[in-house]
N, C-alpha and C positions, 0 to 999 in steps of 0.2 A: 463544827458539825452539830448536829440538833441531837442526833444520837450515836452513840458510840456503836462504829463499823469498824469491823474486822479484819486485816491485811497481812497476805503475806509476803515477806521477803526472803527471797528465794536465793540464795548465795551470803555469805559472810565476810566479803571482801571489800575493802572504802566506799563503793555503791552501793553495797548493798545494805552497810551500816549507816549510813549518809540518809538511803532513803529512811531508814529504822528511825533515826533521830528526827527526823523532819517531819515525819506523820506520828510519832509519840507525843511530841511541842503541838501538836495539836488536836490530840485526847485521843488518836488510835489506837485498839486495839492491835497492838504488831508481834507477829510471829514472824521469827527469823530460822531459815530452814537452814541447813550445810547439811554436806556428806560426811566433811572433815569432822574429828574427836574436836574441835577446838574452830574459832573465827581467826581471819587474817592471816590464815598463816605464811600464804604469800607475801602481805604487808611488811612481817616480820623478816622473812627472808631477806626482801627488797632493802631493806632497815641492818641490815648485820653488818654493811660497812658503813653503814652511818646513813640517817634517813632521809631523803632528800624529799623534802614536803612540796615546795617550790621554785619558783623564778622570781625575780625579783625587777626582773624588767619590767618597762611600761606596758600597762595593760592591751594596749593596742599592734605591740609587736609582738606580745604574750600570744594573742589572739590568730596574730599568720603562723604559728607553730603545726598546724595541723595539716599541711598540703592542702589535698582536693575536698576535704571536709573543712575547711575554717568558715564556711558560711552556714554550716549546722551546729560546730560548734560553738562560736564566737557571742549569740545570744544566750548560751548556755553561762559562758563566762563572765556575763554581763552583770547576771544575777548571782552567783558565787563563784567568784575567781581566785587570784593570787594572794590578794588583801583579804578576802573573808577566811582564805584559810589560815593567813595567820595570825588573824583574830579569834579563829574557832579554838587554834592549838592554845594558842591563851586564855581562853577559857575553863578550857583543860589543866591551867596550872602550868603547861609548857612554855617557855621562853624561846624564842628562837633567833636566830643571829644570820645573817649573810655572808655567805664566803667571798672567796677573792672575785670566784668564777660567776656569779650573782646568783648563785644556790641558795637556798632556804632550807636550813635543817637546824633541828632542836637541839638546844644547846649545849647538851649532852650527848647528841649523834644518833641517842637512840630512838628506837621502836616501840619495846616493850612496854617501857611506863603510858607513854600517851596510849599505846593502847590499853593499858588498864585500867587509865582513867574515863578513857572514853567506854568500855564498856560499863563500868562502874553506873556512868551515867546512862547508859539504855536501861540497864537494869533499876537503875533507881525508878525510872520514866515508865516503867511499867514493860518493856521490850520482854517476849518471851523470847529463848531460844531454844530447839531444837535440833539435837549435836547427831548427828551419824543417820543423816536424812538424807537421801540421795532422790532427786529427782527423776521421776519418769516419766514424764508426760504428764497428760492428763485423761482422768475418768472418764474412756470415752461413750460412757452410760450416763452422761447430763449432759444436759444440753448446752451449761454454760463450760466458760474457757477456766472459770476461777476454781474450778473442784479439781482440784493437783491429787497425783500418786508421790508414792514414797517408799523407798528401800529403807525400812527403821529399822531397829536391832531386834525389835518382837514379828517380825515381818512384815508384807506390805502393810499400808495404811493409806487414805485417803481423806485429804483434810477442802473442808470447802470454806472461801471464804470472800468480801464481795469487794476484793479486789485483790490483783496480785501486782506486785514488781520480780521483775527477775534479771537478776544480778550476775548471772552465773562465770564469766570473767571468757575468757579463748579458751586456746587449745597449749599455750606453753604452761610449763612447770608440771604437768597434770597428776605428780606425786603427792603436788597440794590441795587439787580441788578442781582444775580446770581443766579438763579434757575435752571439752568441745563436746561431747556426747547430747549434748541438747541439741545440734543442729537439724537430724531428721526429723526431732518430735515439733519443732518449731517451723520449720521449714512445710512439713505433712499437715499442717494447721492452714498454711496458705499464706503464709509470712517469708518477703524474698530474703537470701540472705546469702550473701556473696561469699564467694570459699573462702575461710581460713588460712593466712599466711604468716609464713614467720618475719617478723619485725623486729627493728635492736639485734638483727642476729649476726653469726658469723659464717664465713663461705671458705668451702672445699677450693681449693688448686693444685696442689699434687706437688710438694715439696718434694725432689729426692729424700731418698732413706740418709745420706748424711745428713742434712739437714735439719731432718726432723729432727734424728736422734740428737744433733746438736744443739738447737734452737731453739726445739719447741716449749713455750714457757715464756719464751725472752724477749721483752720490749722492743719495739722500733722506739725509740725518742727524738724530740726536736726534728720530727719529720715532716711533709705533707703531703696529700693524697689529692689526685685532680681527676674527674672521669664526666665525662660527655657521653648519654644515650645516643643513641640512633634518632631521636626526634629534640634534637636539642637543646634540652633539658641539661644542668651541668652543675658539680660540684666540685669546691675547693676550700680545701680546710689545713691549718695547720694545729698538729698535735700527737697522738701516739697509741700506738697501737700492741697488738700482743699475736708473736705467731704459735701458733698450735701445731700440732703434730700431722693435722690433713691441709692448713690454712691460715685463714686469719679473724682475728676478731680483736674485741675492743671499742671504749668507744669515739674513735675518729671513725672506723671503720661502720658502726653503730648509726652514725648520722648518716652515711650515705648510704644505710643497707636496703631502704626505699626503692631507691633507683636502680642500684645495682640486681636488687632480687628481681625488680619487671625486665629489664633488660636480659638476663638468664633465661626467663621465662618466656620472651618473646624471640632473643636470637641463640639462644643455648650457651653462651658465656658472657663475661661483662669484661672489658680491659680497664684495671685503672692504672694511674703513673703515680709510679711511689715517689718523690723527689726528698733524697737522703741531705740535702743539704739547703732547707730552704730562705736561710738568712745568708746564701752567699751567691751571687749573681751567675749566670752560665759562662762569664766570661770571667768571672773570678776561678768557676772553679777550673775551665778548660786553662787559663795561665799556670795556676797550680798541678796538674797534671802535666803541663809542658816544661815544669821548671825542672831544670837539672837535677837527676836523683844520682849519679855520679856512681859510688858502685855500691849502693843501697837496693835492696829489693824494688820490687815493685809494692809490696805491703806494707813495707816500711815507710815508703813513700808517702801511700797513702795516708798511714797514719799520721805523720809527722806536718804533711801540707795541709793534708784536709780534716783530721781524726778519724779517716774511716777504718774501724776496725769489727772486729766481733760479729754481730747478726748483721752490719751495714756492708761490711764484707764480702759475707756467705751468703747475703741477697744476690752481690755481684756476680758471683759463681753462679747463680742458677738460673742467669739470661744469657750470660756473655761466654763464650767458652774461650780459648788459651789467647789464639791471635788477637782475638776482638778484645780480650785485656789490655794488651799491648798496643791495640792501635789507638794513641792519643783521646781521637778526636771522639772515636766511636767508645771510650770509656767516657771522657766527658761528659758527650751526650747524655748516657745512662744512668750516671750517678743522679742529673738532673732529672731524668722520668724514665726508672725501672719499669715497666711495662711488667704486670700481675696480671693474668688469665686467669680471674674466678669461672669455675667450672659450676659450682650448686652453690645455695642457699644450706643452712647446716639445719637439719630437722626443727620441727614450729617447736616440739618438747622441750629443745635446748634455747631458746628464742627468749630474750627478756620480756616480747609482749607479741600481740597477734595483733595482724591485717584481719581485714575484711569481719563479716558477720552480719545482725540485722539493718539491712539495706535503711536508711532513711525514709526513700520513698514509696516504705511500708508501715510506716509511722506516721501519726498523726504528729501539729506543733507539739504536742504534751509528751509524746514522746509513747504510745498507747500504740498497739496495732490495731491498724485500721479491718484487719482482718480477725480480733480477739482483743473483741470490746472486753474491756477492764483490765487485760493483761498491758501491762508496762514496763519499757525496758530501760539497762541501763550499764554503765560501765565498759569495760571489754569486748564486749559481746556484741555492742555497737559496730557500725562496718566504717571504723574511723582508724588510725595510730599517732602518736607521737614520737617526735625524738626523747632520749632520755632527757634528764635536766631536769625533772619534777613534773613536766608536761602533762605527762600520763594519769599519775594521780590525782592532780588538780580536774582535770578534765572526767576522770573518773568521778570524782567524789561531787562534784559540778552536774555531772549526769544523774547521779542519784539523789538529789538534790531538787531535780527537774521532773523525775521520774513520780516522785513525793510530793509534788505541787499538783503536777497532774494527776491525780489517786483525789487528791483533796478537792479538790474542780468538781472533778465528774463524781465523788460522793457527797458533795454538798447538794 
C-alpha cells in the first residue's frame, strides 16, 4: 500500500486473527476489537482435549466437506487450506503430527502455546488489540459503514476506520464471545443473512426416567447410525456416540446432525436406526438369537451370543416391550435397526458451531458486502458449516485470510 490504512478487526477468534496477520504482513494499521477480557478463547476451549488444527486428506475431498456451500468455499481453500496451515503452525514453532483418523493436531494436543505464539507475533507486527469491546453496530451519524460503536469499559466509544473485517463467530458457546447479537445490526444494514442454526449438535428424544437415570453419560460403541430424509438424501456411518439425560449426542451423531436438524425442522422429528451390532450380518445375528439358550435368561443370552449388555440392552427396552423381546425374529430385527425418534435439535448455545448467517449472495468474490462497501466478512458468521474433524477451523482461518486479501484490493 503507498500509505499506511487503518483496519479494523472485529472478533478475536482464528478469523479474525488470520485476517490481523494478513493485513499487518503487509504494513496495516490493525486493530483488533473483542468483547471478551482476552482472544480465542473459544479456540482454547475447542483445544482442551487436544487441538484439532486439520485433515490431512487430499485437498480435493478436503474441499466437498462443506455440503451446499463447497463451491464458495472450495476457492477459499485453494489459497490457504490444510497444507498452509500446517505450515503456518510451523512457523509458529509448532510441530504437528497426523493421528490414526487423519487428524492434524500439535504435537503436544495443545492450544495455548500456538496461541501464544501466534499472538506474540501480531503484537510484534504492530496488531493493536482492544480487550472488553463489544460491538454495536455502527455510528449511524456518517455516512460510511466503517465508523463502528463500542461497549468499552470507559463507556461507549466510536472508532472510525477505512476498512473493517468482521469476524464475529455464531451464536454457540456465547459465554465466550458469540452470541450472534450482530445479526439485527447487520442484517438492518441491508446485508441477507440466513437464520442461525445449531450444527455439531445433539437432539432431545425422551428417554424414560430409567434410563436416563441410568445411562446418561454412557457410550454406545462399535455401533452405526443410518438415516434417510424425506428427500433422499442419506447417511451411514460407523462409530459412537454418547447418551445424555434428554438424548443423544457425540460425534457419529455430530456428522449427521445436518440432516437430521432440517428434517426436525421440516417434518417435526427425524427417525434414525441405531444398529448395535454392525460387524455381524442380520443373519448372524438372527441365528444367534435363535440359538438354544436352554435355561439361561434371555439377558444372558444376549450377552453370551451377541455381547449385548449394559446401555445396548437398555436401548432394547425402550423400543420393544416384554413379548416383542421374546419374539425371535422381531428382537433380531431391532438389534439390527433400533429405530431413535429425535424429537429437537439441543439449543445453538450448546452446538459445537452454527448454520446459517451472512448469505454469500450478499457478498462480493472478496468477500465485502455488496451493501457496505469496505465492511468484510469472515469465519462463523459466514452462512456455511462443517463437520467436525478440523474442517471448521481451516475454513475459518481460510476465510479470514480472504477477507484480508480483500481489505488489501480495495485499499490499494
Amino acid at each position: 500500500m503507498n500509505q499506511t490504512r487503518n483496519v479494523a478487526v472485529v472478533g478475536g477468534g482464528p478469523a479474525g486473527l488470520m485476517a490481523a496477520e494478513v493485513l499487518a504482513k503487509e504494513g496495516a494499521e490493525v486493530h483488533v476489537y473483542d468483547a471478551m477480557p482476552s482472544v480465542g478463547r473459544k479456540f482454547l476451549l475447542a483445544g482442551r482435549g487436544g487441538l484439532n488444527l486439520t485433515h490431512s486428506e487430499p485437498g480435493e475431498l478436503f474441499a466437498t466437506r462443506f455440503g451446499e456451500r463447497n463451491a464458495q468455499i472450495e476457492p477459499l481453500l485453494r489459497v490457504f487450506g490444510p497444507d498452509q496451515i500446517r505450515a503456518w503452525a510451523h512457523g509458529l514453532g509448532i510441530e504437528t503430527f497426523v493421528g490414526t483418523s487423519g487428524r492434524v493436531f500439535p504435537k503436544d494436543m495443545k492450544a495455548a502455546p500456538l496461541l501464544r505464539a501466534w499472538l506474540h507475533r501480531l503484537r510484534q507486527a504492530g496488531v493493536r488489540f482492544h480487550m472488553r469491546h463489544r460491538w454495536l453496530g455502527w455510528d449511524d451519524a456518517q455516512a460510511v459503514a466503517t465508523t463502528l460503536r463500542f461497549a468499552a469499559p470507559d463507556g461507549e466509544a466510536a472508532a472510525s476506520h477505512d476498512a473493517v473485517v468482521l469476524a464475529l463467530g455464531g451464536a454457540s458457546w456465547s459465554r465466550l464471545g458469540s452470541d450472534g447479537a450482530w445479526v439485527p445490526w447487520v442484517a438492518g444494514r441491508g446485508v441477507g443473512v440466513a437464520p442461525l442454526l445449531p450444527a455439531n449438535c445433539g437432539f432431545d428424544l425422551g428417554w424414560t426416567p430409567h434410563f436416563a437415570e441410568r445411562f446418561a453419560g454412557m457410550p454406545f460403541k462399535s455401533v452405526a447410525i443410518a438415516f434417510s430424509d424425506s428427500h433422499g438424501r442419506s447417511f451411514a456411518r460407523k462409530g459412537e456416540f454418547v447418551a445424555t439425560a434428554t438424548g443423544i449426542e457425540g460425534s457419529l451423531v455430530y456428522a449427521a446432525s445436518a440432516l437430521l436438524r432440517d428434517e426436525i425442522a421440516e417434518r417435526g422429528s427425524a427417525t434414525l436406526m441405531l444398529d448395535l451390532l454392525p460387524d455381524r450380518s442380520a443373519e448372524q445375528v438372527r441365528a444367534a438369537v435363535l440359538h438354544p439358550r436352554g435355561a439361561r435368561s434371555l439377558a444372558s443370552h444376549l450377552k453370551s451370543r451377541l455381547g449385548i449388555e449394559g446401555i445396548k440392552a437398555g436401548v432394547l427396552h425402550e423400543v420393544l416391550d416384554r413379548d416383542e423381546m421374546h419374539a425371535p425374529d422381531k428382537l433380531a430385527e431391532t438389534l439390527k435397526a433400533v429405530p431413535l425418534r429425535l424429537k429437537a435439535a439441543r439449543p445453538i448455545d450448546e452446538a459445537i458451531s452454527t448454520a446459517g448467517g451472512v448469505r454469500f449472495d450478499a457478498l462480493d468474490d472478496q468477500l465485502m458486502g455488496v451493501a457496505l462497501p469496505g465492511v468484510f466478512f469472515a469465519g462463523e458468521m459466514l452462512d456455511w458449516e462443517a463437520p467436525t474433524g478440523g474442517y471448521l477451523l481451516t475454513a475459518s482461518m481460510a476465510s479470514g485470510a480472504a477477507a484480508a486479501r480483500g481489505v488489501l484490493a480495495r485499499l490499494k
